[in-house]
N, C-alpha and C positions, 0 to 999 in steps of 0.2 A: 540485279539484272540490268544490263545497257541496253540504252534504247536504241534500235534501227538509226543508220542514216536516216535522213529526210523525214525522218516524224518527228512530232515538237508536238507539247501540251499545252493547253491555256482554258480558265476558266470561264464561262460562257456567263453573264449578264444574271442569268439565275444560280451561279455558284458550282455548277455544272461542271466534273471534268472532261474536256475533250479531247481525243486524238486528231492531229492532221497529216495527211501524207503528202508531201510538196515537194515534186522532183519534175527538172525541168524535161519538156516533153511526152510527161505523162497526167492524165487529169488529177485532180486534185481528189483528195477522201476524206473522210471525219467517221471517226467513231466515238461511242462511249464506254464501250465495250473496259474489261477493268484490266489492265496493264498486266501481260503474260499470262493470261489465261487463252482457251483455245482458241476462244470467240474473238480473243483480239488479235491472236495471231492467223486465225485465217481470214481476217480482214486484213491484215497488212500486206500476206500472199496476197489478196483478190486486187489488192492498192498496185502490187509490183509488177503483176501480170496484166494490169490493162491492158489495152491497145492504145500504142502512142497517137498522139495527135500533135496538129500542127499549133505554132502557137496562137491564142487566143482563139482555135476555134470552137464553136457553140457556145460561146461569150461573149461575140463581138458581132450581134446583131445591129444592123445598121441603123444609127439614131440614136442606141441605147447608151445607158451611161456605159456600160464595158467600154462601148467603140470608142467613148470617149478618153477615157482611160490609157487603153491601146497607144490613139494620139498623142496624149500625153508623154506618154513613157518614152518617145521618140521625139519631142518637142526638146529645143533649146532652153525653154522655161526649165525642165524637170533634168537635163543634161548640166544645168552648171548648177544647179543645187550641188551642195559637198555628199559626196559618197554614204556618209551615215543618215545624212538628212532623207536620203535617196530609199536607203533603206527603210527610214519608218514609214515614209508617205506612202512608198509601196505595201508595206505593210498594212498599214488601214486603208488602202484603198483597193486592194484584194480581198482583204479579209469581209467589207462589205461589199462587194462583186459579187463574192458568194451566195448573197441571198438579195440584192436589186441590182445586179447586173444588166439586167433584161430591161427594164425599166426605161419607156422611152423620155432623153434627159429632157426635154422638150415640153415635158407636163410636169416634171418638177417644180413644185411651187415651193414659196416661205413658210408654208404648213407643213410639208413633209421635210422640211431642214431642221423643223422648232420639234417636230415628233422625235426626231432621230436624234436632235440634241437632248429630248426628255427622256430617250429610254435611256441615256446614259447620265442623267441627274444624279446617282448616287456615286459617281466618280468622275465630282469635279473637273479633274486633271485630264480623265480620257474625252469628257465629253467636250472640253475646249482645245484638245488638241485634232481631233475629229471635226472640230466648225472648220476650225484653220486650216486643215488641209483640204477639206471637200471644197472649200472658198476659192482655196488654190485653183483648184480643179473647174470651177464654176468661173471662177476669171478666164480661164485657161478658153473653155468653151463658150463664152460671150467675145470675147478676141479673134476667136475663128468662123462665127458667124453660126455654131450650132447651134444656140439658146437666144432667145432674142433678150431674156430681161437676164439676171442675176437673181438667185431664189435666196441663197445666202443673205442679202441686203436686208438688214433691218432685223436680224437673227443674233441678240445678245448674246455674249456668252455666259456660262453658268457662274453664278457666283461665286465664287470660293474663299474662305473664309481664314484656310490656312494661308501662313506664309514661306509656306515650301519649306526646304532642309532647316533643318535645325542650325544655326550660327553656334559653333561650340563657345561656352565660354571657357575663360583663361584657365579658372578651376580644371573643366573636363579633360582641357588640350595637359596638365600636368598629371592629371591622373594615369590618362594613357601612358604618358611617357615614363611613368614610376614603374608601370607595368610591363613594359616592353623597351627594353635596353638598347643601345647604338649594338649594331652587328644582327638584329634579327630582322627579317622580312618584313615583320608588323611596324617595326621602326623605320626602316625604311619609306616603309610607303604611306607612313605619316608623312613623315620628313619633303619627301616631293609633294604632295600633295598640300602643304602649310607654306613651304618655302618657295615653291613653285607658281601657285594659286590657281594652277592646271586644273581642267578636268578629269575624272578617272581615266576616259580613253585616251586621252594626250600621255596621262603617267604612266598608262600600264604600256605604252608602247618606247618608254624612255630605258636608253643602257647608255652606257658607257661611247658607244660615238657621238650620243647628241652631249658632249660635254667638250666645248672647244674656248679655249682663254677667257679663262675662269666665268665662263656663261655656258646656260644649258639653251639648246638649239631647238628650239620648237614651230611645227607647224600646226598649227591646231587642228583635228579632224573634222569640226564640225564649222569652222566656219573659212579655213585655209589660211586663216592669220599666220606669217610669217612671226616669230618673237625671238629677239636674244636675253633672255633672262641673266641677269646677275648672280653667282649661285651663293647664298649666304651662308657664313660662316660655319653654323651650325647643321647645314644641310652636307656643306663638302667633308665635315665629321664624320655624319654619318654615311655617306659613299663610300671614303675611307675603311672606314668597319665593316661594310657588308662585303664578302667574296663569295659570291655562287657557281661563277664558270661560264656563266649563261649570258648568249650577248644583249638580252636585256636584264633590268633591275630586277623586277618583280615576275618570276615564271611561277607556276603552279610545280607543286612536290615531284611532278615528272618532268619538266621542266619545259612545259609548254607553255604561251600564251595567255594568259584568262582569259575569258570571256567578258562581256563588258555586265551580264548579272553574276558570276560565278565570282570576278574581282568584286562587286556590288557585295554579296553574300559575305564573303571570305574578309572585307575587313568590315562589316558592320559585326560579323561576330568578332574581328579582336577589339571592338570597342566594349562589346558584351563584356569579352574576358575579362577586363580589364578595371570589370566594376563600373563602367558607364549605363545608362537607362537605351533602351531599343529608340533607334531615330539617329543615333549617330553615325551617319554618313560620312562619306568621302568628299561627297557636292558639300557640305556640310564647313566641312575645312577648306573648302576655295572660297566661302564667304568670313570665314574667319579669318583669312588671308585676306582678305578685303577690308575688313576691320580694320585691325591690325595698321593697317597704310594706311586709311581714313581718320585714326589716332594719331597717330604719326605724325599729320598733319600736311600729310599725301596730297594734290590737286585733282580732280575726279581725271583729268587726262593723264598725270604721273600714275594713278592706277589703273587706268586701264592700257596704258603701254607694258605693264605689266599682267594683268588678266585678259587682255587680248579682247573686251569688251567693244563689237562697232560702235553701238550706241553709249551715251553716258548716263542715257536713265535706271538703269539696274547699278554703275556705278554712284549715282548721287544718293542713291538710298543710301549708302553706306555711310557716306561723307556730312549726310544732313544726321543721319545716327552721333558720329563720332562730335558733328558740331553741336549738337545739342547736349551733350556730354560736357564737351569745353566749357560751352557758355553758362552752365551749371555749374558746373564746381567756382567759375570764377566769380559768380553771384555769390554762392555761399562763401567764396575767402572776402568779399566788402562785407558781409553780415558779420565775419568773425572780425576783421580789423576794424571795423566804423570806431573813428577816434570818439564820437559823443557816448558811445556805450549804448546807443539804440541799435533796432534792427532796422537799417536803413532802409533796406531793400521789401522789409516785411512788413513796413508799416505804412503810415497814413505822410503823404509830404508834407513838408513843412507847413506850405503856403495855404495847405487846404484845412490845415488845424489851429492856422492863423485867423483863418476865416469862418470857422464854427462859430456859432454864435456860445 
């Protein structure tokens, strides 16, 4: 059964599923009621039939964080943010609206920043994406004179342990490719995704007009980066062999759009197919494309005119990876050639074995 327009599910903090009903001009709803049953269906009537309201109202009590909010979203700060960025910060910053909106931001202290980053302690990722935007928001309302301090300040973020997508290595990137032939969808959207060093949302919105003398034409969605990519040999292969009809690359079997989780979904199971372990991402292959260059013996600038990276410190991880790689293997070819038949590099120096007593 398909879900309603404007309802979306997500799991609440306790594991919880919930419904949301989010359409503009109408209040918002949540149930937990179980998906096509009556109880949920005559909550989503009682969602459709509200009575429309204007926006923000009975939200946007004056002082409260909502009103702040509000401001925001009509601020120059939150207007040249990139459109996806736009999206998440909305996103969390609605979703907790929901329940401290009211909240005068004025007594917000570094106590209730450190509470609201600890109830999200067991999801490292949301709970540091959550500082970072409320921060945002707290810069935002110390700039305009509504908060006199910043509660944010001095509010670590959660440690996290992982190091995000998995880096495919070279083994995984051939296994896929055994598995999935030049001219199928799954090859395909390796193929940009490896050769491109793009993110999912750059690749899933790439067809056949962002390909102009012998480079693929990219804007990047999340940070507006203009890029003329080089298209590599093995990539224009594979262009070659896919024909779909569709004026993008990658559409879904009806020949729509993905979605930026339903493309997420769709090729971490063809790494599944594939015989690869759960974790192999899409993000996954834009640091293995990263690699790749940093091997090469790529300048953290020549990679990131290719990965569209502002900064060079997510690029120089790569680079210090790949060079301590170099500098190892070439350690161990002095230990294999050392003309005296010692292990040069593995022992005690000369001078200091001259000097033992």
């Amino acid at each position: 059964m398909k879900k309603p327009k404007y309802v979306s599910a997500y799991r609440d903090r306790h594991g919880v599923l919930r419904w949301r009903y989010r359409r503009p001009g109408l209040p918002q709803s949540q149930s937990r009621e179980l998906f096509g049953s009556e109880a949920w269906w005559t909550w989503y009537a009682a969602a459709e039939g509200a009575k429309k309201v204007s926006v923000g109202e009975k939200r946007t009590i004056p002082g409260s964080l909502s009103a702040v909010a509000v401001a925001y979203y009509t601020s120059a700060d939150f207007k040249l943010l990139a459109p996806v960025t736009q999206k998440t910060y909305r996103n969390i910053i609605d979703r907790f609206r929901d329940t401290a909106g009211a909240l005068p931001v004025a007594k917000i202290a570094p106590a209730h920043v450190r509470k609201w980053v600890d109830n999200r302690a067991d999801r490292p990722a949301a709970a540091n994406t959550f500082l970072k935007v409320f921060r945002a928001l707290m810069r935002f309302a110390l700039e305009r004179d509504m908060v006199k301090a910043d509660p944010t300040i001095g509010v670590r973020p959660v440690k996290n342990k992982t190091e995000g997508h998995h880096t495919w290595s070279e083994a995984e990137i051939a296994t896929y490719e055994a598995k999935w032939p030049l001219g199928t969808r799954e090859r395909l959207a390796f193929d940009l995704l490896l050769y491109t060093a793009q993110r999912s949302g750059d690749v899933r919105q790439m067809g056949r007009q962002h390909i102009l003398d012998g480079h693929v034409v990219v804007r990047q969605e999340k940070t507006g980066q203009p890029l003329e990519i080089p298209i590599h040999p093995r990539l224009s292969e594979s262009i070659k062999a896919f024909h779909s009809g569709q004026l993008i690359f990658i559409a879904t079997q009806h020949g729509d759009p993905y979605t930026a989780r339903g493309f997420g979904n769709w090729f971490t199971d063809s790494a599944i197919a594939a015989g690869l372990e759960k974790g192999r991402t899409a993000h996954g292959l834009r640091k293995s494309a990263a690699r790749r260059l940093a091997e090469a013996g790529c300048t953290s600038h020549q990679i990131a005119a290719i990965t569209g990276h502002k900064t060079l410190k997510e690029v120089e991880r790569y680079t210090r990876a790949a060079a301590q790689k170099a500098l190892a293997g070439a350690a161990m070819e002095r230990v294999k050639t050392s003309t005296d038949g010692e292990q040069a590099c593995l022992t005690e120096p000369e001078t200091v074995r001259q000097s033992a007593p």
